[in-house]
N, CA, C and O atoms as a printed pandas DataFrame, in Angstrom:
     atom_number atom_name residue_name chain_id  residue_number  x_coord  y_coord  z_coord
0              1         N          UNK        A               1    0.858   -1.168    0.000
1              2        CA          UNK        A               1    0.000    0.000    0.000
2              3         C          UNK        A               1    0.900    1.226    0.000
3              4         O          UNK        A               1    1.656    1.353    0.964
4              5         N          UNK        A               2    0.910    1.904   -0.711
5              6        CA          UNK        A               2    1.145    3.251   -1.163
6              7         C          UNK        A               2    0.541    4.664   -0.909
7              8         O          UNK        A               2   -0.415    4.795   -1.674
8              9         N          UNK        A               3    0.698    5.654   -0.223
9             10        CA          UNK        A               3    0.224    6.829    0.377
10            11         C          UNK        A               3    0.418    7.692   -0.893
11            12         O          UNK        A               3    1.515    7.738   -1.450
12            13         N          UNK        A               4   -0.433    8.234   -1.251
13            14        CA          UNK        A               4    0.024    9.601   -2.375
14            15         C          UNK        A               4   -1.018   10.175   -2.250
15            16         O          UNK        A               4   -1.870    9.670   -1.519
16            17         N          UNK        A               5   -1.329   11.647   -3.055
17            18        CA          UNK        A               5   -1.554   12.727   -2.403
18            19         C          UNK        A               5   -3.152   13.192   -3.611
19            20         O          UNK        A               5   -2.653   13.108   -4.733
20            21         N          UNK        A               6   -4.359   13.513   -3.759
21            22        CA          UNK        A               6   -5.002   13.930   -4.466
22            23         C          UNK        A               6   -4.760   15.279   -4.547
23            24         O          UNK        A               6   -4.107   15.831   -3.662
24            25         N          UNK        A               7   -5.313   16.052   -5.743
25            26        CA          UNK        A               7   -5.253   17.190   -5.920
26            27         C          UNK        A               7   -4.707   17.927   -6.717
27            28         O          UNK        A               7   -4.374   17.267   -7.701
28            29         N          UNK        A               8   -4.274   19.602   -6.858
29            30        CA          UNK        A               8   -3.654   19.646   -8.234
30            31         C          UNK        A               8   -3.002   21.349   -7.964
31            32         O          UNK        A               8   -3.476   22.428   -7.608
32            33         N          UNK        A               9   -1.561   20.781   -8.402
33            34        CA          UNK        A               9   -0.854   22.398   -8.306
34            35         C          UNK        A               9    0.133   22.813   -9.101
35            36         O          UNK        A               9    1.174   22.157   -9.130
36            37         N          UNK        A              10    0.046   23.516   -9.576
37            38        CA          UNK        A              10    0.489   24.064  -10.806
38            39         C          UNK        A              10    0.488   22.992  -11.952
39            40         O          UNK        A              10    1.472   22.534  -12.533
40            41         N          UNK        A              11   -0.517   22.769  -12.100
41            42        CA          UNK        A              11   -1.373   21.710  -13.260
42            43         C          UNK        A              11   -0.421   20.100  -13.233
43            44         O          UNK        A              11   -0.119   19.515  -14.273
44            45         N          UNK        A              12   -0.070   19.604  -11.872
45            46        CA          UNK        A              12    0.600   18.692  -11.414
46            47         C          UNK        A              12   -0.554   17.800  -10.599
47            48         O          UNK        A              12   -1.105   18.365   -9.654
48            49         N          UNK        A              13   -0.931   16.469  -10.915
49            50        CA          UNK        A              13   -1.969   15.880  -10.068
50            51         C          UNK        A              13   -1.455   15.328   -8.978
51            52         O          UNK        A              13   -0.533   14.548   -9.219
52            53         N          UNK        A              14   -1.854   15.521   -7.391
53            54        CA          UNK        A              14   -1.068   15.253   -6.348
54            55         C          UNK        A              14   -2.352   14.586   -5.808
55            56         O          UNK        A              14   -3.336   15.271   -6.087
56            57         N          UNK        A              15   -2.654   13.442   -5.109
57            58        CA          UNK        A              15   -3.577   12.442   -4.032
58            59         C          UNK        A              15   -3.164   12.508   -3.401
59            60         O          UNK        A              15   -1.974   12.821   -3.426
60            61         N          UNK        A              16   -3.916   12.229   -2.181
61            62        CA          UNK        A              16   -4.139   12.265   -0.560
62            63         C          UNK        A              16   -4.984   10.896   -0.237
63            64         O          UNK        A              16   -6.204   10.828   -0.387
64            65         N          UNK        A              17   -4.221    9.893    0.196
65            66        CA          UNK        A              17   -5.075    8.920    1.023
66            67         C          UNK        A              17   -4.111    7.662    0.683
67            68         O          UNK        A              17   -2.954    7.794    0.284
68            69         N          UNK        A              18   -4.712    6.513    0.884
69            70        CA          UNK        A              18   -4.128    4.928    0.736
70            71         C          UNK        A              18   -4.519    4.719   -0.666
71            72         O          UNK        A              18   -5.476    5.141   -1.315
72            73         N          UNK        A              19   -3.618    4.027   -0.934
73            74        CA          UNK        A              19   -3.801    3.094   -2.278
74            75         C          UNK        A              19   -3.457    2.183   -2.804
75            76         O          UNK        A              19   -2.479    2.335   -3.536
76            77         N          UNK        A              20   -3.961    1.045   -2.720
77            78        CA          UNK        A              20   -3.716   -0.185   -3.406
78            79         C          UNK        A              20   -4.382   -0.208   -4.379
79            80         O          UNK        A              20   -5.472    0.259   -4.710
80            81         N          UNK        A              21   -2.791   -1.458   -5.315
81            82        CA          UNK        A              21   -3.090   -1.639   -6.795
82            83         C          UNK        A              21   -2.825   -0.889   -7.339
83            84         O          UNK        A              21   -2.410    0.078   -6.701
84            85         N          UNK        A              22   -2.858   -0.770   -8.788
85            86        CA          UNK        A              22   -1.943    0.225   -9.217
86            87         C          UNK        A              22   -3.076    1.519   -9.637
87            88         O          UNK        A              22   -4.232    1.535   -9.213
88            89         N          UNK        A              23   -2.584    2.407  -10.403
89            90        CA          UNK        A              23   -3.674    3.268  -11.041
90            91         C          UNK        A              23   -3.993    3.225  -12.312
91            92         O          UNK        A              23   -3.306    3.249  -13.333
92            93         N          UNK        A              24   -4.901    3.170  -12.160
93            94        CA          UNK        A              24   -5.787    2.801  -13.280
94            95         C          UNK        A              24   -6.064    4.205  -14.192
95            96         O          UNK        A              24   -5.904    4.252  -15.412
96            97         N          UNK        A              25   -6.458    5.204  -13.448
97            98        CA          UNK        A              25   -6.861    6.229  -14.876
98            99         C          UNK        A              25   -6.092    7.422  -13.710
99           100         O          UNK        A              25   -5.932    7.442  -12.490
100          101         N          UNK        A              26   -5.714    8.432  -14.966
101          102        CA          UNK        A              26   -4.682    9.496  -14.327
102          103         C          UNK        A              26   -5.626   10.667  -15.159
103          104         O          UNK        A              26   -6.059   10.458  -16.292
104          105         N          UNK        A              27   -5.812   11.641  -14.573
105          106        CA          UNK        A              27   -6.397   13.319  -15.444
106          107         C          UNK        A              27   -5.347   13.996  -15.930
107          108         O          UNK        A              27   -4.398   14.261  -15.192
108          109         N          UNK        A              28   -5.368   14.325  -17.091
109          110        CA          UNK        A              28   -4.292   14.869  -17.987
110          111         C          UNK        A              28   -5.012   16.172  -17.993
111          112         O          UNK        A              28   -5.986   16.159  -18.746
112          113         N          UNK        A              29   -4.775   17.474  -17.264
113          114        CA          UNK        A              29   -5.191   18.743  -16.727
114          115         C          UNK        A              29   -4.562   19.397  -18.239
115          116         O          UNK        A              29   -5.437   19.882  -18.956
116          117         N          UNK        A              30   -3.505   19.439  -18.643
117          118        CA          UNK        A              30   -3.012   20.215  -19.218
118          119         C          UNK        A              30   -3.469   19.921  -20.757
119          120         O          UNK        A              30   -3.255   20.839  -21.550
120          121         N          UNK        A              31   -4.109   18.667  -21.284
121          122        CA          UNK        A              31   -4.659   18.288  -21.927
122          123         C          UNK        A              31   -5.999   18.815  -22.248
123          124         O          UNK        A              31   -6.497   19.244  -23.289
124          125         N          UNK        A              32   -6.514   18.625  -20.828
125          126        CA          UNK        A              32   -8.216   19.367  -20.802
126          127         C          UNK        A              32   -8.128   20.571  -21.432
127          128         O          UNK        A              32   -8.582   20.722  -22.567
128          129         N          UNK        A              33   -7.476   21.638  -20.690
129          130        CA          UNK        A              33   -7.441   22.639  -20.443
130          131         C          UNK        A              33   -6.847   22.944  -21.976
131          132         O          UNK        A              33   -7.367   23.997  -22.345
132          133         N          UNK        A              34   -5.919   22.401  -23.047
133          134        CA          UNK        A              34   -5.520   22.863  -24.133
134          135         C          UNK        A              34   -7.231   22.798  -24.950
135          136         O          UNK        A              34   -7.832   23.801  -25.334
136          137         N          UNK        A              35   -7.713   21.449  -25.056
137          138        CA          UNK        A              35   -8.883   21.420  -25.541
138          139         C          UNK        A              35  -10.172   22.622  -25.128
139          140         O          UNK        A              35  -10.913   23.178  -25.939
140          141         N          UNK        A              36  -10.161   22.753  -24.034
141          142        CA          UNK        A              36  -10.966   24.192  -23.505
142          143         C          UNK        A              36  -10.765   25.232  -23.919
143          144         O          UNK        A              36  -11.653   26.083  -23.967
144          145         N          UNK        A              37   -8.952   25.540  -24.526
145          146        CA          UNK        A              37   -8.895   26.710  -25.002
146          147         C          UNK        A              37   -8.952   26.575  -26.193
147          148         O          UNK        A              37   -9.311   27.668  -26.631
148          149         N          UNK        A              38   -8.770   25.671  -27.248
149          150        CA          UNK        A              38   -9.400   25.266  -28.495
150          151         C          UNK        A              38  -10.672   25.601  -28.983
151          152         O          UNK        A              38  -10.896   26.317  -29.959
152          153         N          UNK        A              39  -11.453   25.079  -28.296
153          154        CA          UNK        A              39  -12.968   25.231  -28.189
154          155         C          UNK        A              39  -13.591   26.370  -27.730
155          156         O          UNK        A              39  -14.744   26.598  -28.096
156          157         N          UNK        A              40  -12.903   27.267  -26.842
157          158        CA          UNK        A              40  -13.004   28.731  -26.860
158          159         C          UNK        A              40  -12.631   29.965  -27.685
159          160         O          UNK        A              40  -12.925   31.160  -27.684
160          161         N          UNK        A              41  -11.921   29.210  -28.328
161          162        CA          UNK        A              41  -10.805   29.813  -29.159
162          163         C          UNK        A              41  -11.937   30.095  -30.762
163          164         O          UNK        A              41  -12.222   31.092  -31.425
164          165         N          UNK        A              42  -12.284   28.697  -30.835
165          166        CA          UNK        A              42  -13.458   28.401  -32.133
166          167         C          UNK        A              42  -14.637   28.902  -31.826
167          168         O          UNK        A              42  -15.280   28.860  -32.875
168          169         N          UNK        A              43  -15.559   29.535  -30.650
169          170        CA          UNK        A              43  -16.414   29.830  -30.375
170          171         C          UNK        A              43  -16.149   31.334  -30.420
171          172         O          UNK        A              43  -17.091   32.027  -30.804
172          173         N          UNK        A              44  -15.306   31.784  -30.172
173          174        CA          UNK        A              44  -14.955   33.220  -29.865
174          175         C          UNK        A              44  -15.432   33.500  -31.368
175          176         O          UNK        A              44  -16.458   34.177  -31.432
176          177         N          UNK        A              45  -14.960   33.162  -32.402
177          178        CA          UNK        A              45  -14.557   33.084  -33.828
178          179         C          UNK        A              45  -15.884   33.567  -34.180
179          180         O          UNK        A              45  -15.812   34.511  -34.967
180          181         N          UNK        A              46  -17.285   33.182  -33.807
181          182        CA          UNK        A              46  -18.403   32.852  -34.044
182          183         C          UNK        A              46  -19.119   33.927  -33.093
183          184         O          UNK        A              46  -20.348   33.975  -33.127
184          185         N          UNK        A              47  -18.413   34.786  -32.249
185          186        CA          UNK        A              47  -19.703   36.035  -31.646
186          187         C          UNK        A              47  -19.009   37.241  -32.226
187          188         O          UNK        A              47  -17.827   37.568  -32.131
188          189         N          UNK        A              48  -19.886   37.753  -32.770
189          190        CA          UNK        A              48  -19.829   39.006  -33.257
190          191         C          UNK        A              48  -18.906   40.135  -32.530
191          192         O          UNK        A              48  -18.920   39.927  -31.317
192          193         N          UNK        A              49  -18.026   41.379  -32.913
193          194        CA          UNK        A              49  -17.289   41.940  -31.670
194          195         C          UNK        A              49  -18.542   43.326  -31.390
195          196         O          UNK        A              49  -18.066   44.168  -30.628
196          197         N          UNK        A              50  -19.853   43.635  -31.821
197          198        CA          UNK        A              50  -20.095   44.508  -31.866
198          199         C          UNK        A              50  -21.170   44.861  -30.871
199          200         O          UNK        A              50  -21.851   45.875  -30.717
200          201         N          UNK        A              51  -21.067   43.001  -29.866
201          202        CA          UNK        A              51  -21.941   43.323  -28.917
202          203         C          UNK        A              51  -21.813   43.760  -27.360
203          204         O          UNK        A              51  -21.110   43.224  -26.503
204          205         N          UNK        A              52  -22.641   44.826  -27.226
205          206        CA          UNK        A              52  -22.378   45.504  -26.264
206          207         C          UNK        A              52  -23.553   45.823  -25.282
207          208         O          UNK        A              52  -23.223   46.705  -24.490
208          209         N          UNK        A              53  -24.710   45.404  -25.119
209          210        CA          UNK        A              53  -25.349   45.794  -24.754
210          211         C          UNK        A              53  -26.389   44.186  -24.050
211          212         O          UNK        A              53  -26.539   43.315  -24.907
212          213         N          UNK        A              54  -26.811   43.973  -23.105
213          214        CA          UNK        A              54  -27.733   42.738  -22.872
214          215         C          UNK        A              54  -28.116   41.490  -24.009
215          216         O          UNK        A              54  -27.899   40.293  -24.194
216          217         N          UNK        A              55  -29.029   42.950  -24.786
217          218        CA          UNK        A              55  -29.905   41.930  -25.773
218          219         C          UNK        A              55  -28.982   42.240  -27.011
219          220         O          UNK        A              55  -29.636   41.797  -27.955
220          221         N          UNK        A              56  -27.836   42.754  -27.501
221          222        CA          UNK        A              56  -26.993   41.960  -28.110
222          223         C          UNK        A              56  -26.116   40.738  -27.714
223          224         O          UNK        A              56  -26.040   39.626  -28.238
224          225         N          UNK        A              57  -25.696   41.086  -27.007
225          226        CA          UNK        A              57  -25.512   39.631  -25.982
226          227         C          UNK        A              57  -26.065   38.004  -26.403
227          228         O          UNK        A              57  -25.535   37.031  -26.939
228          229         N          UNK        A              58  -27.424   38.310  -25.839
229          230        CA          UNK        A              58  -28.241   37.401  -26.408
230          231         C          UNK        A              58  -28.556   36.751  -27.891
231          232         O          UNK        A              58  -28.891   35.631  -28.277
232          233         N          UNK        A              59  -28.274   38.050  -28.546
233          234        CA          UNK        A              59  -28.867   37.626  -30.203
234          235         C          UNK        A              59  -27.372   37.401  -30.663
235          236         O          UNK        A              59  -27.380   36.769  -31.719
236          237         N          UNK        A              60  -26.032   37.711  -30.218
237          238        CA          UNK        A              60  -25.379   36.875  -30.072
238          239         C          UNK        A              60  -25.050   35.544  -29.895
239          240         O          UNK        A              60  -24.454   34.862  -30.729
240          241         N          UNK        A              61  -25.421   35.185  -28.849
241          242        CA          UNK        A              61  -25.334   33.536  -28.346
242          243         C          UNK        A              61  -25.912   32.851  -28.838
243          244         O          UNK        A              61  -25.574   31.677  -28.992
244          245         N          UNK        A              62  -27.457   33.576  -29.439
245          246        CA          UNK        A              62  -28.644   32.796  -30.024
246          247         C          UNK        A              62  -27.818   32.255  -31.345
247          248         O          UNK        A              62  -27.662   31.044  -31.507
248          249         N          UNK        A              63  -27.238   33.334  -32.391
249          250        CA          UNK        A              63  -26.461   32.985  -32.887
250          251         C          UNK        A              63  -25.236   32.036  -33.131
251          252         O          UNK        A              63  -24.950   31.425  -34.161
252          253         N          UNK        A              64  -24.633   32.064  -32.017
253          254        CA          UNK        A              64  -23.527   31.102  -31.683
254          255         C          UNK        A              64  -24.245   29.650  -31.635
255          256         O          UNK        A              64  -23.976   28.748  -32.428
256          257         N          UNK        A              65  -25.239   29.550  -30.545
257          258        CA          UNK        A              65  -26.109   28.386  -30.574
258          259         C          UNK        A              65  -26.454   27.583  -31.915
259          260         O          UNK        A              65  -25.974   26.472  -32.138
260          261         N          UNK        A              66  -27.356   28.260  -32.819
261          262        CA          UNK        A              66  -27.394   28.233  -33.755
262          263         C          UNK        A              66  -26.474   27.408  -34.429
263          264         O          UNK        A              66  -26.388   26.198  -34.636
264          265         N          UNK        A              67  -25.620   28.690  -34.793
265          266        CA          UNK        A              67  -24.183   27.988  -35.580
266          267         C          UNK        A              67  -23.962   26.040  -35.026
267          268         O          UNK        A              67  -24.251   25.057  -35.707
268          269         N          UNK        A              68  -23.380   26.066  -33.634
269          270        CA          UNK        A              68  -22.829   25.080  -33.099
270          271         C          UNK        A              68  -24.083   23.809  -33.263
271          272         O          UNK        A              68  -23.721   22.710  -33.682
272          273         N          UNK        A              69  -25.783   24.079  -32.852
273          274        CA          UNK        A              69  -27.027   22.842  -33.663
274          275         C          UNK        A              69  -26.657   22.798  -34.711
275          276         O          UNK        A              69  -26.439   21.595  -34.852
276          277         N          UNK        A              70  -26.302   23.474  -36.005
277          278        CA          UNK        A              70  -26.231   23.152  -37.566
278          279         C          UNK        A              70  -24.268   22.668  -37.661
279          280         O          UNK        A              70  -23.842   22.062  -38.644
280          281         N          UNK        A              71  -23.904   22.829  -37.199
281          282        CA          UNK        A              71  -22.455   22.009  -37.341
282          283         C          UNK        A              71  -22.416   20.898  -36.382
283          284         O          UNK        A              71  -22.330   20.912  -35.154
284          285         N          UNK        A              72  -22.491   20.039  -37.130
285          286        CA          UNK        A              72  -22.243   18.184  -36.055
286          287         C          UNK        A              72  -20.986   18.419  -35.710
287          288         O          UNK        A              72  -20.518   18.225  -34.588
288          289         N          UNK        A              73  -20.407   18.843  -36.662
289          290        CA          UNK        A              73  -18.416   18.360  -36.641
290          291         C          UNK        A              73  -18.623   18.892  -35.113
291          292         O          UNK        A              73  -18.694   18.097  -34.177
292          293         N          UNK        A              74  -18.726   20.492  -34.916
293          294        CA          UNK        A              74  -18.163   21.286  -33.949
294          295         C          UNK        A              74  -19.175   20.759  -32.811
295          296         O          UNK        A              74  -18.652   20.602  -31.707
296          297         N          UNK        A              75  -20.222   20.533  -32.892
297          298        CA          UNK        A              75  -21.306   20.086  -31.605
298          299         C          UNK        A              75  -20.557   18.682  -31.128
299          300         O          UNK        A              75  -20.211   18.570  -29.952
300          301         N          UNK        A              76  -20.337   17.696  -32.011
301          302        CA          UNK        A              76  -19.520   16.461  -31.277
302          303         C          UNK        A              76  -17.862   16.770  -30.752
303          304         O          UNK        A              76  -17.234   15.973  -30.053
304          305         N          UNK        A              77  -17.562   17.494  -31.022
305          306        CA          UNK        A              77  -16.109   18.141  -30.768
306          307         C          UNK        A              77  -16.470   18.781  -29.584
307          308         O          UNK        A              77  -15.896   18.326  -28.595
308          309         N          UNK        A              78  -17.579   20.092  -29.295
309          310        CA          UNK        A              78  -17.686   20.187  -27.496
310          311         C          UNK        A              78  -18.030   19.185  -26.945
311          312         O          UNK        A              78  -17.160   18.489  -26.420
312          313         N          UNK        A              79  -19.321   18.815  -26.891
313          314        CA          UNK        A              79  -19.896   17.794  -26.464
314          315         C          UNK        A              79  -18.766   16.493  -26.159
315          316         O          UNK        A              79  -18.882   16.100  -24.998
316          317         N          UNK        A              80  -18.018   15.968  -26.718
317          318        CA          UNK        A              80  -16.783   14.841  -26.326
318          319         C          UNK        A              80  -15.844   14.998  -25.799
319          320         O          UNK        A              80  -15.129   14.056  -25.456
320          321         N          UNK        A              81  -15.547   16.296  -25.564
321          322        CA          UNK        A              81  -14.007   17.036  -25.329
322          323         C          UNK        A              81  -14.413   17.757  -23.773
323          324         O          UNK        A              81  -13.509   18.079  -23.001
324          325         N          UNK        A              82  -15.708   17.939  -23.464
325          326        CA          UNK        A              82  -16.110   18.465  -22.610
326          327         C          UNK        A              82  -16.550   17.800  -21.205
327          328         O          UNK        A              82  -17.644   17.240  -21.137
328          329         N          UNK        A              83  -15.823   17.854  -20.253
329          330        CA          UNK        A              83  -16.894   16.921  -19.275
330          331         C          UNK        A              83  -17.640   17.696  -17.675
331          332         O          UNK        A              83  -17.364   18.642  -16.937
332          333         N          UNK        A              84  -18.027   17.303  -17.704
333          334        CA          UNK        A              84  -18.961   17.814  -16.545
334          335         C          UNK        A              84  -18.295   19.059  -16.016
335          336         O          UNK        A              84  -18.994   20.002  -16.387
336          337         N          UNK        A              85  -17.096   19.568  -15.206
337          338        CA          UNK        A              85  -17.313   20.087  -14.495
338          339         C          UNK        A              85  -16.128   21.416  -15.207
339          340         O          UNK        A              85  -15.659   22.474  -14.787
340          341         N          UNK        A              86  -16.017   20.530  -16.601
341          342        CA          UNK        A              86  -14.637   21.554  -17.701
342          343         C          UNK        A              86  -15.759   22.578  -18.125
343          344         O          UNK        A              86  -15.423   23.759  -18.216
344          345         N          UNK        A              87  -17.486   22.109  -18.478
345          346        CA          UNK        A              87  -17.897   23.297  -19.156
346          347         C          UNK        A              87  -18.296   24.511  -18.307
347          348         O          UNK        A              87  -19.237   25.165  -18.756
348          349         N          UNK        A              88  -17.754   24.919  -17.178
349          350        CA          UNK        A              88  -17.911   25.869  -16.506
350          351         C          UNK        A              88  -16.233   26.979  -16.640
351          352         O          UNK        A              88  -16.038   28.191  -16.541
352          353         N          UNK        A              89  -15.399   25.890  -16.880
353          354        CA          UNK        A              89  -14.364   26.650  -17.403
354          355         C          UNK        A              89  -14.159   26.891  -18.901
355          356         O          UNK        A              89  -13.244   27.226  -19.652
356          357         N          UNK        A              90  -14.958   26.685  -18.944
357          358        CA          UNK        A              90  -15.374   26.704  -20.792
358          359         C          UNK        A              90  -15.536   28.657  -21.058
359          360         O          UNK        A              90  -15.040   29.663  -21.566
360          361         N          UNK        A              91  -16.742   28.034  -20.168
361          362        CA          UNK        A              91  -17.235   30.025  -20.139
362          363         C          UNK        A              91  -16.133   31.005  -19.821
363          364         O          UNK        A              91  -16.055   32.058  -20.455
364          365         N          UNK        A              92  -15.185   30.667  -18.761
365          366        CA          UNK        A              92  -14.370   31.546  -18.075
366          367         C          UNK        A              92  -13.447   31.797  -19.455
367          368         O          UNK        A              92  -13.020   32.936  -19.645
368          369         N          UNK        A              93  -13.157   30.792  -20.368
369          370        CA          UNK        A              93  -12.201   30.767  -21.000
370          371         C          UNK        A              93  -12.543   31.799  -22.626
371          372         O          UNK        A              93  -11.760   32.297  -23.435
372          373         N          UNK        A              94  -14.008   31.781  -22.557
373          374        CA          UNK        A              94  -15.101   32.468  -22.987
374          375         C          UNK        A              94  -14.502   33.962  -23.286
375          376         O          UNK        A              94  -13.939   34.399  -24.289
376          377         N          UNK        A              95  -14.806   34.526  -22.150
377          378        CA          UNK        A              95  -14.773   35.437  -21.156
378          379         C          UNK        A              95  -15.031   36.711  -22.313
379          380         O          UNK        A              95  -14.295   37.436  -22.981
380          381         N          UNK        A              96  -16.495   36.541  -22.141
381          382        CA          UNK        A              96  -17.750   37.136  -23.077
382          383         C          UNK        A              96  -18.474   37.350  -22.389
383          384         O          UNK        A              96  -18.667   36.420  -21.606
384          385         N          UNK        A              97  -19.241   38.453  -22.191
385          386        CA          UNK        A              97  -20.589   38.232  -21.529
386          387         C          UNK        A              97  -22.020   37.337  -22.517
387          388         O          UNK        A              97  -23.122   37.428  -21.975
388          389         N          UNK        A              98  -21.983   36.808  -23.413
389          390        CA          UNK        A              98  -22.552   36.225  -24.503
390          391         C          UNK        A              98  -22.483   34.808  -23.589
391          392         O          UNK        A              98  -23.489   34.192  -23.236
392          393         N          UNK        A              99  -21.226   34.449  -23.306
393          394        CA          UNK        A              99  -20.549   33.256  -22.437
394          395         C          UNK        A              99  -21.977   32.819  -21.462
395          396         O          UNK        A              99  -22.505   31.754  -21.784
396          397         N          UNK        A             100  -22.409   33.348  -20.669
397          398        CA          UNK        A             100  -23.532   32.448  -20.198
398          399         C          UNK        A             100  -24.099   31.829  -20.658
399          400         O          UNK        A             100  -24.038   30.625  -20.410
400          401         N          UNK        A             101  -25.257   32.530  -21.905
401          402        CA          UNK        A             101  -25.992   31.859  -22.906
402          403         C          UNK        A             101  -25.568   30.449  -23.487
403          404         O          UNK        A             101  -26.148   29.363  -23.449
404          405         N          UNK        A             102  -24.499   30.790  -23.972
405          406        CA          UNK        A             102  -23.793   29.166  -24.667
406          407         C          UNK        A             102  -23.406   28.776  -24.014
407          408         O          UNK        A             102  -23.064   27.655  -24.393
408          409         N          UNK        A             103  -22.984   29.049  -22.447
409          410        CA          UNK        A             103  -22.992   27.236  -21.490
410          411         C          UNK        A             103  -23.934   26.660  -20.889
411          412         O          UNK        A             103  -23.785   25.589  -20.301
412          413         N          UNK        A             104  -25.565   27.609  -20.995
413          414        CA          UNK        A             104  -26.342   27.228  -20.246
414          415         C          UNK        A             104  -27.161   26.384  -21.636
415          416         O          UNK        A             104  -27.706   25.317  -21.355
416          417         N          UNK        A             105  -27.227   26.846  -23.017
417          418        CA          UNK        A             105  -27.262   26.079  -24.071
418          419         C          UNK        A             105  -26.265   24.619  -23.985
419          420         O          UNK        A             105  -26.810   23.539  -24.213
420          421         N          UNK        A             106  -24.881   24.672  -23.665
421          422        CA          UNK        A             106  -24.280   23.533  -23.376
422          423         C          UNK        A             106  -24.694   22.710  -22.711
423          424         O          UNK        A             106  -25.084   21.617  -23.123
424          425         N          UNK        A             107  -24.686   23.131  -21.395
425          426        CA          UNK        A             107  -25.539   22.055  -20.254
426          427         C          UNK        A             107  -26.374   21.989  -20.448
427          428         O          UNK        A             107  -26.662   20.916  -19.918
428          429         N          UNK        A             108  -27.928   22.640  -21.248
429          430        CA          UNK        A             108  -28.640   21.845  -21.491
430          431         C          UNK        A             108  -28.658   20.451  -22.214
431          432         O          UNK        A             108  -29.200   19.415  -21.828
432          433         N          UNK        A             109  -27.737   20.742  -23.668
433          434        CA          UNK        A             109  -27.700   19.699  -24.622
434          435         C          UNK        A             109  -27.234   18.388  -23.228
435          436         O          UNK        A             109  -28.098   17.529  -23.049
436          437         N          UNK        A             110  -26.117   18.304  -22.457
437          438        CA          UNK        A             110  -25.399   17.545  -21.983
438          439         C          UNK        A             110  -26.572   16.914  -20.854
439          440         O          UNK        A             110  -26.312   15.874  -20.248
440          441         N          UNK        A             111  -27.980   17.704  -20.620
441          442        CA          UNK        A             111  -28.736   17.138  -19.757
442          443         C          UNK        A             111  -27.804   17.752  -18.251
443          444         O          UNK        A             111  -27.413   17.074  -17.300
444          445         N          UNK        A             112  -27.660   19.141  -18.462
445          446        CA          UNK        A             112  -27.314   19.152  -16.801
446          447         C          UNK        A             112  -28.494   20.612  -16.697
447          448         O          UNK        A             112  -28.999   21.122  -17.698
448          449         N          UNK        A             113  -28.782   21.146  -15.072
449          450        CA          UNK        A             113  -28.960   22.162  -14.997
450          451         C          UNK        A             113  -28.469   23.613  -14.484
451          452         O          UNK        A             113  -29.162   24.609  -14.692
């Protein structure tokens, strides 16, 4: 039995507790996180720069939405690349005010609320 450490610092995965057997699955952070900025990177691409106001905002995202239902490629590319608790850093990575709209469009598709 083996002691190591959970957790994560400076994108280094460290455990905390007992462990027997070996390990089985490891989180590749720096991996996620390239794909998050990929996928932010391609979404950015897709909101207009001229919105400034609430309900551009919105007819923004509606837009973005849009776009991302009529492209499979790019809807299976978030949707697979994305997991539960990455599409909240999705938005940050966003960092749009448009950004709500299309993660709360995200988590819907994904069935979260």
């Amino acid at each position: 039995m083996s002691k190591v450490k959970i957790g994560s610092v400076h994108n280094s995965n460290i455990v905390v507790g007992n462990v027997q057997g070996g390990v089985t699955h490891t989180n590749d952070t720096t991996t996620n996180n390239q794909q998050i900025n990929e996928i932010a990177l391609e979404i950015r691409k897709l909101i207009p720069e001229e919105s400034s106001t609430s309900l551009a905002h919105m007819e923004a995202a509606t837009k973005v939405i849009e776009h991302i239902e009529n492209d499979r490629s790019l809807a299976e590319k978030i949707m697979g690349s994305l997991k539960d608790g990455s599409i909240d850093a999705l938005g940050q990575a966003l960092n749009h005010p448009a950004a709500s709209f299309i993660i709360g469009a995200i988590k819907s598709w994904k069935g979260q609320s």
